[in-house]
DONULUM-680160 format. One line per 4 residues: their letters; for each residue x, y, z of C-alpha. Coordinates in Angstrom, 3 decimals. Layout:
<nodes>
a = X Y Z; ... $
</nodes>
This chain:
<nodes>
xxxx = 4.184 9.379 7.326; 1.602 6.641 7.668; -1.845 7.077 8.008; -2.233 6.218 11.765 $
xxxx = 1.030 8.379 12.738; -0.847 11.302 11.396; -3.727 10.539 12.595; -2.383 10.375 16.317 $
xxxx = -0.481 13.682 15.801; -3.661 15.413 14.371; -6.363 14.145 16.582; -5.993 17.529 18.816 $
xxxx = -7.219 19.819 15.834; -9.763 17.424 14.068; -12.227 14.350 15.059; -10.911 10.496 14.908 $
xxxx = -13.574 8.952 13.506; -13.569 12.167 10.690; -10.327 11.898 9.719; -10.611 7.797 9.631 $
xxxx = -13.123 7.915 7.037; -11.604 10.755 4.809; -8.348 8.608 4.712; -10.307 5.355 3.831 $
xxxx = -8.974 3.797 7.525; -11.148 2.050 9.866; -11.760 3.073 13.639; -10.727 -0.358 14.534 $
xxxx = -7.708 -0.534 13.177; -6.622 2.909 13.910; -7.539 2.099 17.673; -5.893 -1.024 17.069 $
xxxx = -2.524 0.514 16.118; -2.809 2.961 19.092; -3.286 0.753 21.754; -0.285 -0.129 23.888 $
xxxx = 1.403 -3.567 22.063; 0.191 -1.930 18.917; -0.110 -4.189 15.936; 0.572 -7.787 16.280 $
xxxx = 3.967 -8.275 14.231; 1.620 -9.651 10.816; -0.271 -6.479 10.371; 2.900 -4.580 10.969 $
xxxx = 4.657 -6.485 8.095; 1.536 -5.767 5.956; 1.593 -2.585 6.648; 5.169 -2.081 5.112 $
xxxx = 4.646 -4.503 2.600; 1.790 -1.750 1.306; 4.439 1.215 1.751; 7.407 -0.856 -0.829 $
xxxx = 4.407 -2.216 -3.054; 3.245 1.369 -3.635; 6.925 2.801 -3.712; 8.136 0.104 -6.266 $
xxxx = 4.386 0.851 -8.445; 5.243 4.206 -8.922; 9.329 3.413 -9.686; 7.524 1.781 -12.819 $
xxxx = 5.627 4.462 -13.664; 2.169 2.699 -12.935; 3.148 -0.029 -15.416; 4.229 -2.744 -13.451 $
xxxx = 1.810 -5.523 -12.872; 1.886 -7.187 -9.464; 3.810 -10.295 -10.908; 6.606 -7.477 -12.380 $
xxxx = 5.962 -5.811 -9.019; 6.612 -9.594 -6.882; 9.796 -9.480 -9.135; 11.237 -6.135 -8.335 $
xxxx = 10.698 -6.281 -4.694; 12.163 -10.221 -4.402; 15.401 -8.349 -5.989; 15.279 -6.123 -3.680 $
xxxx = 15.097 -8.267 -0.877; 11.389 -7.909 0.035; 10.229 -10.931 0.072; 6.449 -11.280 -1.406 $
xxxx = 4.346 -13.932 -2.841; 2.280 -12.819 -6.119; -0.835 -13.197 -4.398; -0.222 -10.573 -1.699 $
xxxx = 1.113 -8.069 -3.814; -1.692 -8.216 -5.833; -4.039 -7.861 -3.106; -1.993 -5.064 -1.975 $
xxxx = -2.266 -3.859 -5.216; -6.149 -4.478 -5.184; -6.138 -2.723 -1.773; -4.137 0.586 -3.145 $
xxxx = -6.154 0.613 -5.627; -3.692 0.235 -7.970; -4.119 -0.561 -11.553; -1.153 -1.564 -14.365 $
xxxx = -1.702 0.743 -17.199; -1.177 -1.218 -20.578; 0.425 1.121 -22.680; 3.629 -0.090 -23.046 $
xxxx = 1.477 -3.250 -24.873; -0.361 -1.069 -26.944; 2.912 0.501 -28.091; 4.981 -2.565 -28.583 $
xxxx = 1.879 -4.562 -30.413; 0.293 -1.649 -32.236; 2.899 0.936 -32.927; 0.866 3.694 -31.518 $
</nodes>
């Protein structure tokens, strides 16, 4: 579930601007979402790029780089430049661990 789905089903049991900052969302763009015409149709690709960039960063077990990551979801038929991913990446904050270097170079 997305962050502004549950925010719309929760808003009866806890405050919107609360549960906006604990999930790291802005007021704006929740309201934004909510508001009848939601999302214009480039925020709404974002936001799905951000879903398949996450999904594919974990497939790799938080070693794929956002070029690797630009390659895996091209395959797949998500088409993304390098330079979104990686600010999708930066966004996530998500970070390429570099053990598989250290292992390969190293032997450790």
């Amino acid at each position: 579930m997305h962050f502004y789905a549950f925010i719309e089903q929760e808003k009866a049991v806890f405050p919107i601007t609360w549960m906006c900052r604990k999930l790291g969302v802005s007021r704006a763009s929740y309201y934004r979402w909510a508001k009848p015409g939601g999302l214009t149709p480039t925020a709404t690709r974002h936001l799905k790029l951000k879903d398949e960039v996450a999904q594919e960063f974990e497939n790799s077990n938080h070693m794929a780089g956002r070029d690797q990551l630009t390659t895996l979801l091209n395959q797949r038929g998500v088409k993304v430049s390098i330079g979104t991913a990686g600010a999708i990446m930066n966004e996530l904050g998500l970070r390429a661990r570099g053990d598989a270097c250290l292992e390969k170079h190293h032997g450790q």
